[in-house]
Every structure is written in C-alpha cells, then in structure tokens.
C-alpha positions in Angstrom: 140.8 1.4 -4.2 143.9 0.8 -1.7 147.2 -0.2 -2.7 146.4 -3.6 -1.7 143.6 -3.8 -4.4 147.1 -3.0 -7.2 150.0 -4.9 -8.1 152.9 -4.3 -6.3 154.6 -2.1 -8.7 154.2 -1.4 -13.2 155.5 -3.3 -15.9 156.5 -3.0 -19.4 153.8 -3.3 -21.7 153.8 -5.5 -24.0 152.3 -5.6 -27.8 149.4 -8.0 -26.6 148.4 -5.5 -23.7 147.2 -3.3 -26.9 143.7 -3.7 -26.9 143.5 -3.2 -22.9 145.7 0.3 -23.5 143.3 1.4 -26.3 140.4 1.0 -24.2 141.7 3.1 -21.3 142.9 6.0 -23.1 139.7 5.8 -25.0 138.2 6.0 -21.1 140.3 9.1 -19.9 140.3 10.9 -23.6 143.5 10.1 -24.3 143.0 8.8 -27.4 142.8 10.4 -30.6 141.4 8.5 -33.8 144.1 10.2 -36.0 147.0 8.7 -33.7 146.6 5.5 -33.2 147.8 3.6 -29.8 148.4 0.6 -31.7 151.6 2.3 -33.4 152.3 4.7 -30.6 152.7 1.2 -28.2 155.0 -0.5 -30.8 157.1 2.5 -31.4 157.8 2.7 -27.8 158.4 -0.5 -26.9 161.3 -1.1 -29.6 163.2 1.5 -29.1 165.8 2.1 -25.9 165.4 5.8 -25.6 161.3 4.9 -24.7 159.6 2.8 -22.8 155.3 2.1 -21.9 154.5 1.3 -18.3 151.3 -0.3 -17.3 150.1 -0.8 -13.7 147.7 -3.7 -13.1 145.1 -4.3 -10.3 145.4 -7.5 -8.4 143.4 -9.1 -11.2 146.2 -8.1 -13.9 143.9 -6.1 -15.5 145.3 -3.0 -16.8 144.4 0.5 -15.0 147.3 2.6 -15.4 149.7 3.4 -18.1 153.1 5.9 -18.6 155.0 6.4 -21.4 158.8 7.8 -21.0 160.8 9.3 -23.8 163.7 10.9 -24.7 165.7 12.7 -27.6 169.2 12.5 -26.0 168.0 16.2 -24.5 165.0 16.3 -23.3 162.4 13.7 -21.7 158.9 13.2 -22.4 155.9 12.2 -20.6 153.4 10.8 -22.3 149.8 8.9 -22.5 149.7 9.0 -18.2 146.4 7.8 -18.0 144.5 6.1 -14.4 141.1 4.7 -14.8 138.3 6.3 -13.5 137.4 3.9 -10.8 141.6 4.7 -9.2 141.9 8.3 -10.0 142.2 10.4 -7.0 144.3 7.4 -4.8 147.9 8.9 -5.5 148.5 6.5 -8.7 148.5 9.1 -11.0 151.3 10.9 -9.0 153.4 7.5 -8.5 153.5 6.9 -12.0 154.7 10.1 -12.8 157.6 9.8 -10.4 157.9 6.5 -12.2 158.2 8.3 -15.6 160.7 11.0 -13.7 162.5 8.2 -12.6 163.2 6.0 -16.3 164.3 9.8 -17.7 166.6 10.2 -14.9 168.1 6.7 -15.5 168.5 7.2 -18.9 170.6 10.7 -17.8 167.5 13.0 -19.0 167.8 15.8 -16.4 164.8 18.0 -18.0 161.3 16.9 -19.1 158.2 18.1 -20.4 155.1 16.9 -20.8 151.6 18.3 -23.1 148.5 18.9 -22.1 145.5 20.0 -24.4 144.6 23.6 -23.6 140.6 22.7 -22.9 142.2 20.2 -19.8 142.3 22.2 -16.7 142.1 19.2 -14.7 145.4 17.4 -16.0 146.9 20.8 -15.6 146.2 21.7 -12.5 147.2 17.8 -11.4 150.4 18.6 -13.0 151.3 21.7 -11.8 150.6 20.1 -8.2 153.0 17.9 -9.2 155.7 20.7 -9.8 155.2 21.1 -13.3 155.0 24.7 -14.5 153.5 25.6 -18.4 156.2 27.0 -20.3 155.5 30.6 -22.9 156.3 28.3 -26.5 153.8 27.5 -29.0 153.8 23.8 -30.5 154.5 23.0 -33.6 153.9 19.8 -35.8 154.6 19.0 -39.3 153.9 15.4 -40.6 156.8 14.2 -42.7 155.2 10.3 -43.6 152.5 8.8 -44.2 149.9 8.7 -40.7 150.3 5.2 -39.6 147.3 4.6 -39.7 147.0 4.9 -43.4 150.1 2.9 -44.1 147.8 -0.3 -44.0 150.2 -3.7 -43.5 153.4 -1.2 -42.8 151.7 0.2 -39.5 152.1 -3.7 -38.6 155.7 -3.5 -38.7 156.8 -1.1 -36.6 
C-alpha cells in the first residue's frame, strides 16, 4: 500500500472504534484474553496523561493504532499495531514518531516501551528505530479486581 491508499494523518480513537481495535490486535497478537482492549481503550481515552491513535485507510477503516502514556516521568508506548496487509510501508515507524511526538508534547523527555521476550521481530523493528532493551526485570502486581471480571463496572470506566 502507498500513502495515497491511507488517510492523510491518525486520529483519536474513539469508544465506538472498539470492535475494529480488538480485531487488529487480535490480527498482530497484541491482544491478550486476560487484558481486555475494551477497558484498555476507555482508560486511555479519559484520561489527559494518555491518549489511542488510530490510522485509517482511505476507506476509514482502521489499520493502525498507538497508544501514548505517561506518569508525569516517564512515557509509554503501547499497543503499536499495523495490519498485516501495511506492515513493511514505514507506518509502523511514523506512528511511532507519532507516539514520540504526544510524550514530547506533554514534556515526557524519556520513554519506554515492552516487548514480549519470544518477539524478535518487534524488537529488532524497535531497536532500528533507536530503541535499546534496558538490564531491569518487570514486575506486576494486581491490586483490583481484572476488569474483565468486574462485569457492569468494566462499563464505566
């Protein structure tokens, strides 16, 4: 696909582009049955120190997504995800300047990003991009109820 075949630039998602963002992190393994997108996508969008970008083909459907975050420290990348059918045509790379670019905005001036340990291929894209993997160990402690078993609460978020 060319440029010409895309929309001119992203967009903020919106809660109605949820089905179309599950599907295509479901497409490029993204998605994880224990995390669902559906609270991920409505956490983002309401709060000011995150935001979801989604490019669209000419067609306005969906084919790339970035999600930007930050603590007041450090920014996040998160859920960069181009369909199969656009992956190797550079709008992987421009939506990760497009991430870069929110954090910067926002007066984030370092970032990180994960990357499962099996996926070579997102690392090596990344490290072409600059990034470099970092000698820490993640941790992760759940301190609520998964959203996905909070039943009508995950609806309010």
């Amino acid at each position: 696909m060319t440029a010409t075949h895309l929309s001119p630039a992203p967009r903020t998602a919106l809660e109605t582009d949820i089905p179309v963002i599950t599907k295509l992190w479901q497409e490029t393994g993204l998605y994880r049955p224990y995390n669902p997108p559906e609270w991920d996508v409505r956490f983002a969008l309401s709060d000011r120190n995150s935001t979801l970008m989604v490019w669209e083909d000419i067609n306005g459907v969906i084919i790339a997504t970035v999600m930007a975050g930050h603590d007041g420290h450090r920014g996040w990348i998160y859920y960069l995800a181009v369909a199969p059918s656009h992956q190797k045509t550079g709008l992987g790379k421009k939506l990760a300047t497009i991430g870069e670019d929110w954090l910067r905005e926002h007066g984030v001036w370092r970032m990180q990003l994960m990357v499962r340990s099996e996926n070579s291929a997102m690392q090596d894209f990344y490290r072409h991009l600059g990034y470099r993997a970092l000698d820490v160990t993640v941790m992760q402690k759940d301190i609520d109820i998964p959203p996905a078993d909070r039943g009508e609460q995950a609806n309010s978020c």
